[in-house]
DRENNU-144099 format. One record per residue (C-alpha): residue number from 0; x, y, z. Coordinates in nm, 2 decimals, m for minus. Each point is the difference from the previous one (the first is absolute). Example, Ala and Ser with C-alpha at 12.3 -4.5 7.8 and 13.67 -1.06 7.14 Angstrom:
<lumlums>
0;1.23;m0.45;0.78
1;0.14;0.34;m0.07
</lumlums>
This chain:
<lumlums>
0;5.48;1.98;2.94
1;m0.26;0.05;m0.27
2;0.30;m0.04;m0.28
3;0.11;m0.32;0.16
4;m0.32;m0.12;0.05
5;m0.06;0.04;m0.39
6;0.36;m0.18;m0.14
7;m0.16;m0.31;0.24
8;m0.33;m0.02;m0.18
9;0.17;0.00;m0.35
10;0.24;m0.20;0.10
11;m0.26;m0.21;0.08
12;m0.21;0.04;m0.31
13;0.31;m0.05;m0.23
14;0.04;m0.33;0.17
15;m0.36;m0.11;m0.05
16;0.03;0.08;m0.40
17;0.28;m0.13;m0.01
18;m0.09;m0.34;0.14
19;m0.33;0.05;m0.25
20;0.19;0.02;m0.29
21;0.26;m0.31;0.10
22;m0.29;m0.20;0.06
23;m0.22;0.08;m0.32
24;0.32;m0.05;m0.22
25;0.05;m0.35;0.14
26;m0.37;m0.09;m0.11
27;m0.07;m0.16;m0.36
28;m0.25;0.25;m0.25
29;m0.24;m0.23;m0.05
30;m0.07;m0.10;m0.39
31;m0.39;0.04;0.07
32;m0.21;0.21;0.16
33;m0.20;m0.27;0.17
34;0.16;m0.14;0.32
35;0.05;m0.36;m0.05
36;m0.17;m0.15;0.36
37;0.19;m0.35;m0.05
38;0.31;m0.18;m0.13
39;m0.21;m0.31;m0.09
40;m0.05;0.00;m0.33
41;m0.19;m0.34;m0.03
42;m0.31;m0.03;m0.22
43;m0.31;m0.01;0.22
44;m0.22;m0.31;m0.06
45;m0.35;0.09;m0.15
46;m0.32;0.01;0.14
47;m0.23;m0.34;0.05
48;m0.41;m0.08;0.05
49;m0.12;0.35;m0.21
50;m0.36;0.03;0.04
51;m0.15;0.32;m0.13
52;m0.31;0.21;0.10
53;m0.14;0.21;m0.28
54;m0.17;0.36;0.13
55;m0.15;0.30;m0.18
56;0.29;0.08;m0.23
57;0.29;m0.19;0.23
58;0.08;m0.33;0.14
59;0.12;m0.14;0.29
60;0.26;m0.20;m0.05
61;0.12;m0.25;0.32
62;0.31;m0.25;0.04
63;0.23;m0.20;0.18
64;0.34;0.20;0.04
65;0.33;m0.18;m0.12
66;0.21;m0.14;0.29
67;0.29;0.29;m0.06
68;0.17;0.17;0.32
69;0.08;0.32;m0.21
70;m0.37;0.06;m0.11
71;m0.08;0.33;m0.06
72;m0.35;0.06;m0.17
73;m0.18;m0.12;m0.28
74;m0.10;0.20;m0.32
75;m0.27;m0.07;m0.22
76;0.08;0.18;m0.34
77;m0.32;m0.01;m0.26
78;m0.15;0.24;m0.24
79;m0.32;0.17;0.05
80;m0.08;0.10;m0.35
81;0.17;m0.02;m0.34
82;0.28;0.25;0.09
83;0.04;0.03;0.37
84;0.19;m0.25;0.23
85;m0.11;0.03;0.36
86;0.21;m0.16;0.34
87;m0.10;m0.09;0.32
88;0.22;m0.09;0.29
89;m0.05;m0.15;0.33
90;0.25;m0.08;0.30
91;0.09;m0.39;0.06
92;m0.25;0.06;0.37
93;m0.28;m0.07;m0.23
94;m0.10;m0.27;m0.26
95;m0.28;0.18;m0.22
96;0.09;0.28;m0.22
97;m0.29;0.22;m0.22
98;0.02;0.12;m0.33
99;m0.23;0.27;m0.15
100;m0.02;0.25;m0.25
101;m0.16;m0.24;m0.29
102;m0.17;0.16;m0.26
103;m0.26;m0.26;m0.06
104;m0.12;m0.34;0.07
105;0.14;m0.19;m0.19
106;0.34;m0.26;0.06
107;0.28;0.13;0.11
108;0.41;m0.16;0.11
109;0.14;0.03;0.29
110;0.40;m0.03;0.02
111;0.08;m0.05;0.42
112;0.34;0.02;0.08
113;0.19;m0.07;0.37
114;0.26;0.26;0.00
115;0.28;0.00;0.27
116;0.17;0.22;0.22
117;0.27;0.04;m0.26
118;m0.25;0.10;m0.29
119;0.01;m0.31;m0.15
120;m0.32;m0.15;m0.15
121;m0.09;m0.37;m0.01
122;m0.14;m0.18;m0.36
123;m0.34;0.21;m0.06
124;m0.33;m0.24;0.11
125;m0.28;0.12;m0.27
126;m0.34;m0.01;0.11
127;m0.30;0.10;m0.21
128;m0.30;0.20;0.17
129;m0.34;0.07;m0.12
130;m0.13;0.36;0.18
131;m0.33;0.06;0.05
132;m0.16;0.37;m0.17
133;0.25;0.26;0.13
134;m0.15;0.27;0.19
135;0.04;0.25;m0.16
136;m0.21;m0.14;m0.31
137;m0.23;m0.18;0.28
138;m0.07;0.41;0.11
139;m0.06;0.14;m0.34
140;m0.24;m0.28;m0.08
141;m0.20;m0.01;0.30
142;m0.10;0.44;0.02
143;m0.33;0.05;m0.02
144;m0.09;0.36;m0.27
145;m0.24;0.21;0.08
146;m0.15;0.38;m0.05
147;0.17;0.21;0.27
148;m0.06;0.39;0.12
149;0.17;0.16;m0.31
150;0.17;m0.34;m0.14
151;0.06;m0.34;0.08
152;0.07;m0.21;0.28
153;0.20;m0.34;0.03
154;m0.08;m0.21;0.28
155;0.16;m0.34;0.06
156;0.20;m0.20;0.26
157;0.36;m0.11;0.06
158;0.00;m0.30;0.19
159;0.38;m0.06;0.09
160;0.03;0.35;0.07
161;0.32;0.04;m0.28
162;0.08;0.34;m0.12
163;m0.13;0.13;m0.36
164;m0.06;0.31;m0.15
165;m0.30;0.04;m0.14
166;m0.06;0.24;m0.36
167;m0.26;0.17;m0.12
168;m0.05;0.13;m0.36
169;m0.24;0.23;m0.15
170;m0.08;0.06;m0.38
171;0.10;0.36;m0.08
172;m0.26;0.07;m0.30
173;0.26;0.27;m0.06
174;0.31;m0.21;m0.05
175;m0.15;m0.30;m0.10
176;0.19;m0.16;0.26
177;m0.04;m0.14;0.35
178;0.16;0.22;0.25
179;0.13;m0.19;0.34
180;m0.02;0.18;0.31
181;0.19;m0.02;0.30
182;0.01;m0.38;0.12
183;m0.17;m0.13;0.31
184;0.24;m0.21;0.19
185;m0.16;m0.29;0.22
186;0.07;m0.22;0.26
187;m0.30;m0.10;0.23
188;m0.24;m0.22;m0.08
189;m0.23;0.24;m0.16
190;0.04;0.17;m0.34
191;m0.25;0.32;m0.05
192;0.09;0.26;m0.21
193;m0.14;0.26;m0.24
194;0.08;0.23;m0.28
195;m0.18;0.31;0.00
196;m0.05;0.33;m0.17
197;m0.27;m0.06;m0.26
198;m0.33;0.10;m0.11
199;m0.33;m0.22;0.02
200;0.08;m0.14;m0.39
201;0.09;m0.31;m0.12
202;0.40;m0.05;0.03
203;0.22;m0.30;m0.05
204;0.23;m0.08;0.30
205;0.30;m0.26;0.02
206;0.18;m0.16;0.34
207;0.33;m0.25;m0.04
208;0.18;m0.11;0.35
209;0.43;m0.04;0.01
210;0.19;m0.18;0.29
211;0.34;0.12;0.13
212;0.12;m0.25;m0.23
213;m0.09;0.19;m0.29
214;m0.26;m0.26;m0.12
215;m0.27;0.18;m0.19
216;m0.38;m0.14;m0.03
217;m0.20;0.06;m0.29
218;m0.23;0.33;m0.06
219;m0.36;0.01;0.09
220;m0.26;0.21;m0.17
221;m0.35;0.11;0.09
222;m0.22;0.27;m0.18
223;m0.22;0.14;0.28
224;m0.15;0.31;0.12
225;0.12;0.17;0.33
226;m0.24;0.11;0.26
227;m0.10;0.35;0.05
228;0.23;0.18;0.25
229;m0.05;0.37;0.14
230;0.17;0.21;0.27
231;m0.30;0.06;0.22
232;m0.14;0.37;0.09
233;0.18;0.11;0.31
234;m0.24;0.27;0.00
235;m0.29;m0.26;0.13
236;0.19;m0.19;0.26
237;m0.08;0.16;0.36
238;0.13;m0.11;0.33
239;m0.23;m0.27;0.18
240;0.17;m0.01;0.36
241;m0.06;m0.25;0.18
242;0.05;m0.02;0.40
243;0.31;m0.22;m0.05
244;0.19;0.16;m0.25
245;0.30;0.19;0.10
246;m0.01;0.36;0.16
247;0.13;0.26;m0.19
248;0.30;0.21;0.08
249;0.13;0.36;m0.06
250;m0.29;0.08;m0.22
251;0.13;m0.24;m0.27
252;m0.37;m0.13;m0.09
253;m0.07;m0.33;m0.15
254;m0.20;0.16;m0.29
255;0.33;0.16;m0.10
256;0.12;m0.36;m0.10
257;m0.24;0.03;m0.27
258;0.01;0.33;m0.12
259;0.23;m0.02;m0.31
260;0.27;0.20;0.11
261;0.36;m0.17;0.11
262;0.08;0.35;0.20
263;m0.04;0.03;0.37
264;m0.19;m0.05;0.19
265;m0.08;m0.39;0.00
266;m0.16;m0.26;0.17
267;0.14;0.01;0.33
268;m0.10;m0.20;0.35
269;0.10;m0.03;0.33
270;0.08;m0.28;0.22
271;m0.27;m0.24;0.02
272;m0.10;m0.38;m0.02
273;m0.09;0.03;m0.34
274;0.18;0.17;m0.31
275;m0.31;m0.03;m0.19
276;m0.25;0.30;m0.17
277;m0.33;m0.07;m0.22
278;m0.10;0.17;m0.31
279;m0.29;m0.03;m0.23
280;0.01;m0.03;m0.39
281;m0.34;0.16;m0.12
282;m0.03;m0.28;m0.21
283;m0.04;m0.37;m0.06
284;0.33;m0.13;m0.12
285;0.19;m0.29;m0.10
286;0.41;0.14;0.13
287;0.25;m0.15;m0.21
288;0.29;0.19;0.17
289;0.11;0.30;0.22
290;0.31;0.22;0.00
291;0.17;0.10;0.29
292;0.24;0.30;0.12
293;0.13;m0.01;0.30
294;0.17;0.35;0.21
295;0.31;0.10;m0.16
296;0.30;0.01;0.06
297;m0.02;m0.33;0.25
298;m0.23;m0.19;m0.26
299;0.14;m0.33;0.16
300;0.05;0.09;0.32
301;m0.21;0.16;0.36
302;m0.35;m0.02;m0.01
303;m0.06;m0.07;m0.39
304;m0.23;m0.30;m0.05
305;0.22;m0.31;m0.10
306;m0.27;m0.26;0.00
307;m0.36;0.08;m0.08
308;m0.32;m0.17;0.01
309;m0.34;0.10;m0.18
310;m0.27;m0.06;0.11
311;m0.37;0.09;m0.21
312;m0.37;m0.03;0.07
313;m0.31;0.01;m0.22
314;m0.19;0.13;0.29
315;m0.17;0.34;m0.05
316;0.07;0.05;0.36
317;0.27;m0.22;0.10
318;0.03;m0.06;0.39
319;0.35;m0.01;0.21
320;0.18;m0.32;0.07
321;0.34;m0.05;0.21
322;0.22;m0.11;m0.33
323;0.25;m0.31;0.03
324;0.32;0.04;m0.13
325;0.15;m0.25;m0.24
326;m0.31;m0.14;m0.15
327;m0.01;m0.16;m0.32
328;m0.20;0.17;m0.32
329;m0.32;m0.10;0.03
330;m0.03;0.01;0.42
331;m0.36;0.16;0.08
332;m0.02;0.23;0.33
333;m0.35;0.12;0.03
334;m0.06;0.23;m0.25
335;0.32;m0.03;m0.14
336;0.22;m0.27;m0.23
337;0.37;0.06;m0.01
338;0.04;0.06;m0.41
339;0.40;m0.02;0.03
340;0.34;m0.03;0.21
341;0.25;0.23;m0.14
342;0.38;0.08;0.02
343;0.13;0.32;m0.11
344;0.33;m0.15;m0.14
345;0.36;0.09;0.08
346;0.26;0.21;m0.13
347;0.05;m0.13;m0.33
348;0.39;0.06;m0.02
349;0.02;m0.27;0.29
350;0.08;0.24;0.27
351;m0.14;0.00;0.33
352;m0.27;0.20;0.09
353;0.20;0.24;0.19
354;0.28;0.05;m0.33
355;m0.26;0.12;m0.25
356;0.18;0.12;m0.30
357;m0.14;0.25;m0.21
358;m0.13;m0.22;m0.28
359;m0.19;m0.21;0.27
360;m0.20;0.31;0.12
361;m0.10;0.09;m0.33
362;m0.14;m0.34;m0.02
363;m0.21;0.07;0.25
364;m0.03;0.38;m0.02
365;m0.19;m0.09;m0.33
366;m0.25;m0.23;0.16
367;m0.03;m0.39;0.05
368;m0.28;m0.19;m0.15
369;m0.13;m0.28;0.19
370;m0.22;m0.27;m0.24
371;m0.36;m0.11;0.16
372;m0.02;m0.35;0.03
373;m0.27;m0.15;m0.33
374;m0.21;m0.13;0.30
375;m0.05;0.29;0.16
376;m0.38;0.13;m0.02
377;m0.18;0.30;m0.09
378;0.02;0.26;0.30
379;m0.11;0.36;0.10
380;0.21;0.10;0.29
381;0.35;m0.06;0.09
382;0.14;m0.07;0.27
383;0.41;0.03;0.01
384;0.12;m0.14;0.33
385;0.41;0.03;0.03
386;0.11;m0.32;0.20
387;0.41;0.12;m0.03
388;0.19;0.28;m0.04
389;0.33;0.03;m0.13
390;0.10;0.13;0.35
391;m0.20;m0.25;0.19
392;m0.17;0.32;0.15
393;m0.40;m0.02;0.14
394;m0.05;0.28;m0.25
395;m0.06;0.07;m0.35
396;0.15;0.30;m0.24
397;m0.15;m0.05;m0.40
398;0.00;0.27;m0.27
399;m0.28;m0.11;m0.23
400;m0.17;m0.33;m0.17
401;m0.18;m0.06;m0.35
402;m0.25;m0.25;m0.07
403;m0.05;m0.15;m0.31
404;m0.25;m0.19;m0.18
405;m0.35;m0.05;m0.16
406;m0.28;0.18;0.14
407;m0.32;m0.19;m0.01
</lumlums>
């Protein structure tokens, strides 16, 4: 049974194949590798009534579609710069079509062709457009340089929201040179960044912006001198509990999140309504930034904090208040004004949380810095108050955190 059962089933399969390959001989090879959708090869008509919107770098270009039954799209074919031809496409739903990527405000042509369903293009309709300042030269132009903790920073907006990278340069007295670091890349609305690592002397800084269509602005100098930064003494902050901050469990004291050593134990709490613990600095100080570890091996997952608040008082003796989560930099609770809302970031391969590859734990492993917000004022206690784990969990787990900044 099994043998006869086995001649039917190729017998069968032969007889499939064979079919196949009596029905793919009978087809034509096609010339080109691009299916043609229609037999009609009749020249579309071109588009009427162009009017023409100009935007930061782009223009909006609308029309009156030609009265063709095998429509397609329309392409706009232009150049962007003095070597590089851009297109654009859009379906024959819609009647407006954008083009972008221009390298500066200045006139421009447009060529707009109807192109069928057969790949054939109408007589080219040439508009000319006149862009406003691109973006990405609209950016550059518009930070605002000043002394940062340890180097500069570059503060500015993006309006419309577009993706640029941002570059900073700094004058190696060694080289003679400018030496670029890594680039910032940004697409909200807000642009601050810094470049950091220097002394309290005069140095001469440089910032450029580039679009994803490789449109580069100019370079901006500045000669200035960086404020003073320090890592603050660990061996002066002390534990200020207040009655709201998180109990502590399995003898993992908070003061062990502050005691300069990434071994166990850490900072550990138990469930509660808060994820919270206070801590004061012995000093006066203006925080420019703090570094974070969180528990290996699970850095982005369990109980480690994922999104942080600070909070900071000037009070000798600051008093308890119940803390709201999610208020904006600035927010004053009784004793207390929320200094900044922080995101300890994901794995940087792209992964999810939970698929952690090796390089994105030593990311982490080594210690994420989170910037101070400019505005922030002068403070001597913190307050760090976890409003999300990775896990979702009403707990926290952290390793250790350093402060820095200038000491008044």
């Amino acid at each position: 049974m099994k043998r006869s059962t086995s001649r039917k089933h190729l017998t069968f399969f032969m007889s499939v194949l064979l079919s196949m390959i009596v029905y793919l001989t009978s087809c034509e090879k096609s010339d080109s590798p691009v299916e043609v959708i229609s037999d009609d090869t009749t020249k579309p008509g071109i588009v009427t009534d162009v009017k023409v919107e100009n935007l930061n770098g782009a223009a909006q270009i609308t029309y009156k579609l030609p009265d063709s039954k095998n429509l397609l799209y329309v392409l706009a074919r232009y150049n962007i710069n003095d070597d590089r031809v851009r297109e654009s496409k859009t379906s024959y739903y819609r009647d407006t079509i954008i083009v972008d990527g221009f390298a500066a405000e200045k006139e421009y042509e447009v060529a707009l062709y109807a192109v069928s369903r057969a790949n054939i293009m109408s007589d080219p309709v040439v508009v000319k457009v006149h862009p406003k300042t691109p973006n990405y030269i609209l950016i550059n132009e518009g930070l605002q340089i000043s002394p940062d903790f340890g180097g500069a920073n570059f503060f500015g907006f993006n309006p419309n929201r577009v993706p640029v990278s941002v570059h900073l340069l700094a004058f190696d007295n060694a080289t003679g040179k400018y030496e670029e670091q890594e680039p910032e890349y940004i697409s909200g609305d807000t642009v601050d960044v810094s470049i950091r690592g220097f002394d309290a002397t005069e140095h001469k800084f440089g910032v450029y912006t580039t679009d994803r269509f490789g449109n580069t602005s100019e370079i901006r100098y500045v000669t200035l001198t960086p404020l003073f930064e320090t890592l603050l003494d660990k061996s002066k902050f002390y534990t200020y509990r207040l009655g709201s901050d998180s109990p502590i469990g399995y003898g993992w004291e908070f003061r062990y999140f502050f005691d300069g050593s990434l071994s166990d134990p850490g900072w550990h709490t138990l469930s509660a309504p808060t994820k919270q613990g206070t801590f004061g600095l012995g000093v006066t100080a203006k925080i420019s930034r703090f570094v974070l570890w969180n528990r290996l091996p699970d850095m982005y997952g369990y109980q480690n904090p994922r999104k942080i608040t600070i909070w900071g008082s000037m009070e000798d003796n600051p008093r308890d208040s119940a803390l709201p989560a999610n208020t904006p930099p600035g927010t004053v609770v009784g004793d207390w004004v929320n200094m900044g809302n922080f995101v300890f970031p994901n794995p940087p391969s792209g992964l999810p949380a939970n698929q952690a590859n090796a390089a994105d734990n030593a990311y982490a492993a080594a210690g994420i810095n989170f910037k101070m917000p400019s505005t922030s004022p002068l403070t001597k206690f913190i307050r760090f108050e976890c409003t999300q784990t990775w896990g979702g969990l009403d707990y926290i787990n952290a390793m250790e955190i350093s402060v820095y900044g200038s000491p008044q």
